[in-house]
C-alpha positions in Angstrom: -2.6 25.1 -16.8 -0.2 22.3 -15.6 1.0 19.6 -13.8 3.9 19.1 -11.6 5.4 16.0 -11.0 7.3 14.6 -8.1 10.2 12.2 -8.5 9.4 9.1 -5.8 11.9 7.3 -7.5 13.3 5.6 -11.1 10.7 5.5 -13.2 7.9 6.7 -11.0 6.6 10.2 -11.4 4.0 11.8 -9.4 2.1 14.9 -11.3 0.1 17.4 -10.2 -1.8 19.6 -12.4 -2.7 23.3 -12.0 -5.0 23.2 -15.0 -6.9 26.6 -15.2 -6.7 27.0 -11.3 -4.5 30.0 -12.1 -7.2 32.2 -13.9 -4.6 34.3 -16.1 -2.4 35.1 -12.7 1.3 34.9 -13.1 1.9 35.6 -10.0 -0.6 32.2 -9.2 1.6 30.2 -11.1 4.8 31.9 -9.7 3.3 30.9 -5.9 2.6 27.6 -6.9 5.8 27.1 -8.2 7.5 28.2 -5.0 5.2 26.5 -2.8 6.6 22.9 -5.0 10.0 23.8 -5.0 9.6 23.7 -1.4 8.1 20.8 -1.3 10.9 18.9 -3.5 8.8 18.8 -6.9 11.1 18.6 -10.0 8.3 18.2 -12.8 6.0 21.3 -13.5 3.7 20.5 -16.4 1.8 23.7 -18.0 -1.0 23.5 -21.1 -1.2 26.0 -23.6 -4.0 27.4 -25.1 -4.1 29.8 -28.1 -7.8 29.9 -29.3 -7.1 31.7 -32.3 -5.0 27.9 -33.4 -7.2 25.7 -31.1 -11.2 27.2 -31.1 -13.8 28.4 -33.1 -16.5 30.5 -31.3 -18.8 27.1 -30.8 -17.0 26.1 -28.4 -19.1 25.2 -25.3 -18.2 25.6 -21.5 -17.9 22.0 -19.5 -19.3 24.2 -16.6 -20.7 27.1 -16.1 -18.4 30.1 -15.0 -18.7 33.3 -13.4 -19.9 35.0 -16.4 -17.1 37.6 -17.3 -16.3 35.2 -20.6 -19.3 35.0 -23.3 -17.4 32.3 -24.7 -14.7 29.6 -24.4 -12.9 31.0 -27.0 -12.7 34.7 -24.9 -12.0 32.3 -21.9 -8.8 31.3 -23.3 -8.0 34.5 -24.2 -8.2 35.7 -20.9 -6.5 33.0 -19.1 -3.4 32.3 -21.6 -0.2 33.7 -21.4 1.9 35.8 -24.2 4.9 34.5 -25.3 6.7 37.0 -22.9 4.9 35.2 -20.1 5.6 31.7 -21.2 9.1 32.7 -21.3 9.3 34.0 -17.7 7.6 30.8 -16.5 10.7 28.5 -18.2 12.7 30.8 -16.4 11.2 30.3 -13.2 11.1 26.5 -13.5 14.5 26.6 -14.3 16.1 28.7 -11.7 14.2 26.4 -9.0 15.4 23.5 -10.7 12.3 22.4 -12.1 11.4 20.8 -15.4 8.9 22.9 -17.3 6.4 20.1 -19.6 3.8 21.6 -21.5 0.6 20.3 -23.0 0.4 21.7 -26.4 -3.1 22.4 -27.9 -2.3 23.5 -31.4 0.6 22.9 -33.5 1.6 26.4 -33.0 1.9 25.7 -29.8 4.4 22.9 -30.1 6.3 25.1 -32.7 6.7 27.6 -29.6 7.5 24.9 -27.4 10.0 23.8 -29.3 11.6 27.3 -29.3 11.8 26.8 -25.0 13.6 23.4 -25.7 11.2 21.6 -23.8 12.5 17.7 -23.2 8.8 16.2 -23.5 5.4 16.4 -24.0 2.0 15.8 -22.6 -1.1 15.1 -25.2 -4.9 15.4 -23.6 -7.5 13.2 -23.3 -9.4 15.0 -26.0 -6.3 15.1 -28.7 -5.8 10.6 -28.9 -7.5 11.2 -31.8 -6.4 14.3 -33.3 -3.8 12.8 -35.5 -2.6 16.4 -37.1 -1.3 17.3 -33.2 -0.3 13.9 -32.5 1.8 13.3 -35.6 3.4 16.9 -35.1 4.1 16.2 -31.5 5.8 13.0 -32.5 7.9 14.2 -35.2 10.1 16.3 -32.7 11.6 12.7 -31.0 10.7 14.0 -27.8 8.8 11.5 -25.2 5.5 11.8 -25.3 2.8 11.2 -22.0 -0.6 10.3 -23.6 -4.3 10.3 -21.8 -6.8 8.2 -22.8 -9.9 9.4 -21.0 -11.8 9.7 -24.3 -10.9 7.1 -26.0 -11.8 3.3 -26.8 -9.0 0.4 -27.2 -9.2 0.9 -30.8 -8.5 4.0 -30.9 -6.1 4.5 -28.3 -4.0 1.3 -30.1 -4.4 3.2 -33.4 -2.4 6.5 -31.9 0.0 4.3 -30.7 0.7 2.9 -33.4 2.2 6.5 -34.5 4.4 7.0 -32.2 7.4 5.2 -30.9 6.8 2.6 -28.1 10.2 3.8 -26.1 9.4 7.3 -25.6 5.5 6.9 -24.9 3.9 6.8 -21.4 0.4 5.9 -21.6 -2.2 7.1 -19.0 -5.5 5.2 -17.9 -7.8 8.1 -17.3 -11.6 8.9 -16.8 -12.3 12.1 -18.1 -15.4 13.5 -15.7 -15.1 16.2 -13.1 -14.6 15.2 -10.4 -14.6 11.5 -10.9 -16.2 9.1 -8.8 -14.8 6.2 -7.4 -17.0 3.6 -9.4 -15.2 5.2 -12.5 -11.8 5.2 -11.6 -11.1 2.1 -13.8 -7.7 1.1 -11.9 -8.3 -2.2 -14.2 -7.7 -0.6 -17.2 -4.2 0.2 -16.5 -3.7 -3.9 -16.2 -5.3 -4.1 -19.7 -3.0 -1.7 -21.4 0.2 -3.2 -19.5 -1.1 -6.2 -21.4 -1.9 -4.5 -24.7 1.8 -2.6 -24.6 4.0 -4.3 -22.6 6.6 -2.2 -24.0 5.2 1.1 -22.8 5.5 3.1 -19.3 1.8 3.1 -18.1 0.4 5.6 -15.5 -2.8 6.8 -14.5 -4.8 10.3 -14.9 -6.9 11.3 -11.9 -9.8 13.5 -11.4 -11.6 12.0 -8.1 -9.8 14.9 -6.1 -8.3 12.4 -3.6 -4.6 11.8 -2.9 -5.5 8.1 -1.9 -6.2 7.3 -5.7 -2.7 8.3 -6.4 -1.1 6.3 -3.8 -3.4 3.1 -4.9 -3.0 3.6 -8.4 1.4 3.3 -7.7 0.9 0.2 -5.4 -0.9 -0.9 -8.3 2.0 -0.3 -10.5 1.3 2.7 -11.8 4.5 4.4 -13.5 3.3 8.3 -13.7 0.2 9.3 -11.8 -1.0 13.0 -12.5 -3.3 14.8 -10.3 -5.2 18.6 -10.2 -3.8 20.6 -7.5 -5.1 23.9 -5.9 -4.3 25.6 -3.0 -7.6 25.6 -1.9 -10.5 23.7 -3.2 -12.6 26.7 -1.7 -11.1 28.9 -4.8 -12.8 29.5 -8.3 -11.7 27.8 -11.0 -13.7 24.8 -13.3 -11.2 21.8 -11.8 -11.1 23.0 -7.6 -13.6 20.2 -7.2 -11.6 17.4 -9.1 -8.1 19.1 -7.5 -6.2 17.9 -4.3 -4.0 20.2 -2.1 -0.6 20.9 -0.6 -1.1 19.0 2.3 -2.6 16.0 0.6 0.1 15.7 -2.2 2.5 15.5 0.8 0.6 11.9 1.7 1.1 10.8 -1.5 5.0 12.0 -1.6 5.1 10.0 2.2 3.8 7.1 0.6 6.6 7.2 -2.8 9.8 7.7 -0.4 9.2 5.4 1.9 8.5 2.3 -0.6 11.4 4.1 -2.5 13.4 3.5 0.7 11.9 0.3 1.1 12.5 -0.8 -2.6 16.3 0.5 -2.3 17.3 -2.9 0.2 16.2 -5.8 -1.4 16.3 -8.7 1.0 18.3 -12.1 0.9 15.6 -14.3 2.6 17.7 -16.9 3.5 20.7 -15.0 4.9 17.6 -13.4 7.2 16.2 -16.7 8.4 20.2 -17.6 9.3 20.3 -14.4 11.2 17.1 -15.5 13.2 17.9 -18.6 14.6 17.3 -18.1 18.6 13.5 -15.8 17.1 13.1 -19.4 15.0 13.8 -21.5 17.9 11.5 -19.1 20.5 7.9 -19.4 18.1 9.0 -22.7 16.6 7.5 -26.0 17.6 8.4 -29.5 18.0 6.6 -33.0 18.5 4.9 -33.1 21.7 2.4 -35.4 23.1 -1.5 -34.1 24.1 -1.4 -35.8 27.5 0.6 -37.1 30.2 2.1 -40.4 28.7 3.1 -43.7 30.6 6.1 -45.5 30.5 5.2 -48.4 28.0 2.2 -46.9 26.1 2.3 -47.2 22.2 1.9 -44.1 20.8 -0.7 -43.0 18.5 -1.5 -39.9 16.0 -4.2 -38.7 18.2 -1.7 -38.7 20.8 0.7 -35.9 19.5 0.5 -32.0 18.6 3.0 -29.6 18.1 4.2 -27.0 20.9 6.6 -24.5 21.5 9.6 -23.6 21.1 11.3 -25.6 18.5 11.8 -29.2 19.5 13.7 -32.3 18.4 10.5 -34.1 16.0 9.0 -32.1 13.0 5.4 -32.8 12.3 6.4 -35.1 9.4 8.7 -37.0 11.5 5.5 -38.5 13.7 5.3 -41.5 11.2 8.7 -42.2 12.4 7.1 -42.9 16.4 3.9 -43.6 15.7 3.2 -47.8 16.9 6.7 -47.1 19.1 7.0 -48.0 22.6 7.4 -45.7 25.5 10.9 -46.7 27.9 9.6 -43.5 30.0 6.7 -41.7 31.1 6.9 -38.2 29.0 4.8 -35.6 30.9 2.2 -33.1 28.6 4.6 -30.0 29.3 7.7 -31.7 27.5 8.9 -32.3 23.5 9.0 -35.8 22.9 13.2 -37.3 22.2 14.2 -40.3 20.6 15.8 -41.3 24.0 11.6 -41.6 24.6 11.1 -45.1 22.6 12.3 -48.2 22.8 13.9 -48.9 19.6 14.7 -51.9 17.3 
């Protein structure tokens, strides 16, 4: 059904899908919706399905369901939206200030899409390779967000290819359900930075956990999209690979405060001037090991360094080592030049 994105901060989006968690219900998405807004989301992303454009009665189930649908094709039938519907769901985005983004499934669907003025687009896993949807989706200029979870380099570097490299984000994503952490493939997002360096990358998730979301950003991630339910007790194919309210708030703690963090950059020397008597408490200066005697010539094995700061540096010991002592220097005290006798 969708996924709704959260703004942490330039050029970081955090989405969170709804999928088929909805199960036909308008009034599900409506909920959802206002349970975001309330939350601060600004990015709702929706897909739709029209079977008579995007099926033919073959079409298997990825799981099995509660057997009211004899086949995927009727499942889509009951579970989309009319037109009306689709309508009163812009409508809704837009009065609570939220973007609607849509994954189209047929070019039908973008031609409706296009009629709701949508800004962008989102292309599924299984489409990379469809090159008819692709190529239609491209042709409207709009940006395009791209998932890769079925798709080898080759491939996904072919689809590229068709569509320009400003207004493409590109997703690293494992397409099981749920995913388990061995198949995350975090690494595949640095491989595709390398492959496109001109394109936003992101990452897909399925694992059902809010702390891939937060690792995937630290790791640079540009757009991260996750399921979402308000219960993963509820029926639906994607509950298990889904997160909740309450965990998407972690991952919306963790994108304003390094927002916050990122917005005052730090002048590390202006700091360090700012911290001289903190410098001069766990600094350390030249200091001998032992008691020394007044005329002792000191030695390397006679020195360490101690707090706080002191008058010697460690690299100024070459400068005393073979020198005279004019005074007895007790353990507990730095080491001076007024110490030696001098040439």
């Amino acid at each position: 059904m969708g996924v709704i994105a959260f703004n942490g901060m330039p050029n970081r989006e955090y989405c969170l899908e709804l999928a088929q968690s909805h199960d036909g219900s308008l009034g599900y998405v409506f909920s959802m919706l206002t349970a975001l807004h309330k939350r601060s989301i600004k990015i709702a992303k929706f897909q739709l399905h029209w079977p008579e454009y995007e099926s033919t009665s073959d079409e298997h189930f990825r799981i099995a369901l509660s057997g009211q649908d004899k086949t995927r094709y009727k499942y889509w039938e009951r579970t989309g939206f009319s037109q009306g519907n689709w309508k009163l769901i812009k409508e809704k985005c837009d009065s609570l200030d939220i973007e609607f983004l849509c994954t189209p499934l047929s070019p039908e669907a973008v031609d409706f899409l296009e009629t709701l003025d949508v800004k962008r687009y989102k292309v599924a896993s299984g489409d990379l390779t469809n090159a008819q949807l692709v190529q239609y989706i491209a042709d409207t200029g709009k940006e395009i967000i791209l998932s890769t979870g079925m798709s080898s380099f080759d491939e996904i570097a072919k689809t590229v290819g068709m569509i320009d490299h400003k207004r493409l984000i590109l997703l690293q994503c494992t397409s099981s359900y749920p995913t388990s952490i061995q198949k995350i493939g975090l690494n595949v997002m640095t491989e595709l930075k390398r492959m496109f360096p001109k394109i936003r990358i992101g990452f897909s998730d399925h694992t059902g956990n809010p702390m891939t979301a937060i690792l995937a950003f630290a790791q640079g991630a540009e757009f991260v999209e996750q399921h979402i339910v308000f219960s993963r007790e509820q029926y639906g194919p994607d509950s298990t690979s889904s997160i909740e309210l309450k965990e998407m708030e972690l991952v919306q703690e963790f994108l304003s405060f390094s927002n916050l963090a990122s917005s005052f950059p730090v002048d590390k020397d202006s700091v360090v001037k700012e911290m001289n008597d903190v410098r001069y408490l766990f600094g350390r200066g030249l200091a001998p090991r032992r008691d020394l005697l007044i005329g002792e010539i000191v030695s390397e094995s006679d020195l360490t360094m101690k707090k706080p700061l002191g008058p010697f540096a460690w690299s100024d010991r070459l400068k005393l080592i073979g020198k005279k002592l004019r005074r007895d220097v007790p353990a507990s005290s730095h080491l001076c030049l007024e110490d030696f006798e001098l040439e």
